[in-house]
C-alpha positions in Angstrom: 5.7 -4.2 16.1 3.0 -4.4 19.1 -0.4 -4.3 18.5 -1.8 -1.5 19.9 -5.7 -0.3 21.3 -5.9 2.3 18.0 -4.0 0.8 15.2 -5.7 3.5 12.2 -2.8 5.3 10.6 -5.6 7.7 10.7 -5.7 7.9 14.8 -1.8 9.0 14.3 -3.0 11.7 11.9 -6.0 13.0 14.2 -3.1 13.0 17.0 -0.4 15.0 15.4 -3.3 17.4 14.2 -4.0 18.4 18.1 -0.4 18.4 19.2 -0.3 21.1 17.2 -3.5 23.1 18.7 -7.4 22.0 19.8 -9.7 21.4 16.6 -13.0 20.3 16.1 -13.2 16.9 13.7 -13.8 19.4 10.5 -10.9 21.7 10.8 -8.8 18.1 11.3 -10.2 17.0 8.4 -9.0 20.1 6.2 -5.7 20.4 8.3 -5.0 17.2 6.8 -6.1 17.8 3.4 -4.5 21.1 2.9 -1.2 19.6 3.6 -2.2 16.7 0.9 -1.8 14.0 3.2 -4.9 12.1 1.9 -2.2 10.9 -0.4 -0.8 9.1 2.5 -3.6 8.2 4.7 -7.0 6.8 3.7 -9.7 10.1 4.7 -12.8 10.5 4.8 -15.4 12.5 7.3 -17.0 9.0 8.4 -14.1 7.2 9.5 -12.6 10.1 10.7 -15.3 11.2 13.3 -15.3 7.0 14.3 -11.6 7.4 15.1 -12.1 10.5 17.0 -14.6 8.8 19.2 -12.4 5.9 20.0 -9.5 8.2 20.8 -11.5 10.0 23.5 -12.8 6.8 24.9 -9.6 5.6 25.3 -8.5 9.0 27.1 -6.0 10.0 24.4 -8.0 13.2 23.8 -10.7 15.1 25.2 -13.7 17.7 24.8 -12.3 21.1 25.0 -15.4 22.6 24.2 -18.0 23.2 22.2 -18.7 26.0 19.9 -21.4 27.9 18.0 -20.6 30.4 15.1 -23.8 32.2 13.9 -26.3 29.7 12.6 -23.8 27.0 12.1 -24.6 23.8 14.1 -22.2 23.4 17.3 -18.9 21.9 17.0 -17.2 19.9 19.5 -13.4 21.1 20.2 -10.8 18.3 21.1 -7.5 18.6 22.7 -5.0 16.2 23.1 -4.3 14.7 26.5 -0.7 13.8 28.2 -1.3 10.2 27.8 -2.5 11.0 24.0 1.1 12.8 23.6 3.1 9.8 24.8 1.1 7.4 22.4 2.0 9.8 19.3 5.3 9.8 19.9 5.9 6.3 21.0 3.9 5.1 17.9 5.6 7.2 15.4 8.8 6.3 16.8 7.8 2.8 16.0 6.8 3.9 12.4 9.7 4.8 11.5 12.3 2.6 13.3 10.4 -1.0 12.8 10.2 -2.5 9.3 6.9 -4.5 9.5 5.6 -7.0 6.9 2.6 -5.5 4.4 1.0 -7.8 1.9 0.6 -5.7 -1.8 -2.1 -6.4 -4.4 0.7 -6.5 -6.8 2.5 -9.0 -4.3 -0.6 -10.8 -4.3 -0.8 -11.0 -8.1 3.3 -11.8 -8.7 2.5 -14.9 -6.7 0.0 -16.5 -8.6 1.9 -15.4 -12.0 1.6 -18.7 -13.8 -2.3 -18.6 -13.9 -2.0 -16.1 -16.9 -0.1 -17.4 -19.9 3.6 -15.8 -20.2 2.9 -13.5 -23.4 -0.4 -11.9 -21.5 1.5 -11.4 -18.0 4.1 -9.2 -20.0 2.1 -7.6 -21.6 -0.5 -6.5 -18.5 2.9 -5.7 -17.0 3.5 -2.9 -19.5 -0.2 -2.0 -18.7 1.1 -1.6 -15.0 4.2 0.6 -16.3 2.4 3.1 -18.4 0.2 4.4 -15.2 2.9 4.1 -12.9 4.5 6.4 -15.5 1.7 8.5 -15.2 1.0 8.5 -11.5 5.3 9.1 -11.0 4.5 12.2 -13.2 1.7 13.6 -11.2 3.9 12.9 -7.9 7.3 14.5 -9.4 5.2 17.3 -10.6 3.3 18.1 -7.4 7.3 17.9 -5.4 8.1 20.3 -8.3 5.9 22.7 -7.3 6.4 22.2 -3.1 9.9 22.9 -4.0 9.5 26.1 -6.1 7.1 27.4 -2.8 10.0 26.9 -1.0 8.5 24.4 1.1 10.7 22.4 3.3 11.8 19.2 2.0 10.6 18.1 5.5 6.9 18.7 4.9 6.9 17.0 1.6 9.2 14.2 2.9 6.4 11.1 2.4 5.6 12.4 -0.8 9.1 11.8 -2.3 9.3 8.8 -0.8 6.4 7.6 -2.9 8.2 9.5 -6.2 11.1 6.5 -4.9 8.9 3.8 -4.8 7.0 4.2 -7.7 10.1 4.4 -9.5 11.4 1.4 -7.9 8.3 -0.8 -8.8 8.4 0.8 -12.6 11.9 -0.5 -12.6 11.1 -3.9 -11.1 8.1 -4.6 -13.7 9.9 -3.9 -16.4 12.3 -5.8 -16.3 10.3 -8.6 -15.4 8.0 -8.3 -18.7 11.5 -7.9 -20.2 12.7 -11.1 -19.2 9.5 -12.8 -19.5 9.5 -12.3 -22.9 13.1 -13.3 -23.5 13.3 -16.1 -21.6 15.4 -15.3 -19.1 12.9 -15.7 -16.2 13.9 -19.0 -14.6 11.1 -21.7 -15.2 9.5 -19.5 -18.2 9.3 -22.4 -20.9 7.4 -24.4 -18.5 5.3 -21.4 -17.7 4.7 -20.9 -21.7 4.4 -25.2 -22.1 1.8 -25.4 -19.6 -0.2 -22.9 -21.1 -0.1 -24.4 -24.5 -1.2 -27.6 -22.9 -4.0 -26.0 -21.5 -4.9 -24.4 -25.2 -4.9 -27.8 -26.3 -7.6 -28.7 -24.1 -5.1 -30.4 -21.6 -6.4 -30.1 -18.0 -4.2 -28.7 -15.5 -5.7 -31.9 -13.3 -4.4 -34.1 -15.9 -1.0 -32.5 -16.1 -0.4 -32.7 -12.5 -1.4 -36.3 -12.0 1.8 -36.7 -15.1 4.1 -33.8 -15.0 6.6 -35.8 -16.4 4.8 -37.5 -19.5 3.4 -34.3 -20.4 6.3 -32.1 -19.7 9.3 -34.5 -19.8 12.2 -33.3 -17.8 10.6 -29.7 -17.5 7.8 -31.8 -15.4 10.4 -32.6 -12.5 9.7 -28.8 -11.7 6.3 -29.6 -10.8 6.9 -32.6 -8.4 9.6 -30.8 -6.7 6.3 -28.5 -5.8 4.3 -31.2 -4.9 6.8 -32.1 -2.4 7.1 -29.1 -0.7 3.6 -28.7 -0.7 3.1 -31.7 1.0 5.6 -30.6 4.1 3.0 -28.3 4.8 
């Protein structure tokens, strides 16, 4: 995916707001949350008047006017220009057509596994599963209710994608405690072994500089590491 001038997933909201009709930076603002799409996209008045800003330096919109209503301070009414238009569409195009790469806290946590004994992953695993279980009902019930408005599926459409993947990761984690807990995780015994080592007031230093005396066989996993550590 190119990098572009205004990468904010915010900037794309702000955009699709004024294709639809001028707005001053508040009634964006509430556009967006009365259609709950603070669930998708990080808002928040600060960040949203910044990215206003740096869409009209950048000539993708532009000062309609400015207004006055009673004693209210004046509000400054943007419209979206041509070249504005092209980058919406062109950007949201590339969205939805181009899988990109995107780094997860749990991603970030699944790769550094074996710094928590076995027992206590599994069970901070099931920790994970219970609030997914409750933020997969709040999400299902909110659809619920779109659907009984007879709103269409299309307006709701990145809300049940997120019903899908929070159903996907409560799926994925688990099985993982599941097989964690029996065993059938490839490498768990040396996972658990290490970890009694270290209760034992083993260092991991000292296991490293002899995996195989302290691990026998088992150790032959950790050289292997070594190795390809060392072909960084």
């Amino acid at each position: 995916m190119s990098r572009r001038r205004v990468s904010n997933p915010l900037a794309l909201a702000v955009l699709g707001s004024l294709t639809e009709r001028p707005m001053h930076p508040y009634e964006i603002s509430q556009t967006l949350r009365s259609r709950g799409k603070e669930e998708s996209i990080k808002l928040n008045y600060g960040s949203l008047y910044s990215v206003v800003q740096s869409l009209t330096k950048r000539g993708l919109i532009e000062v309609k006017e400015v207004v006055r209503e009673g004693r209210r301070p004046e509000r400054t009414v943007y419209a979206i220009t041509a070249a504005g238009v092209d980058e919406y569409e062109d950007w949201l195009a590339e969205l939805l057509s181009t899988p990109t790469r995107e780094y997860t806290s749990l991603e970030a946590g699944l790769s550094l596994i074996a710094g928590l004994p076995p027992d206590e992953v599994a069970r901070l695993l099931d920790v994970r599963a219970q609030r997914l279980r409750i933020q997969i009902g709040s999400v299902a019930a909110s659809n619920s209710v779109a659907r009984d408005m007879d709103l269409p599926e299309v307006f709701i459409v990145e809300s049940v994608f997120r019903e899908a993947m929070l159903g996907a990761e409560l799926e994925f984690v688990q099985k993982l405690a599941a097989d964690i807990r029996s065993g059938r995780l490839a490498g768990t015994p040396t996972w658990r072994h290490l970890h009694e080592l270290r209760d034992q007031g083993v260092s991991w230093e000292e296991v490293f500089a002899d995996p195989i005396g302290y691990l026998g066989e088992e150790g032959r996993i950790l050289l292997r590491d070594d190795v390809a550590d060392s072909g960084d």
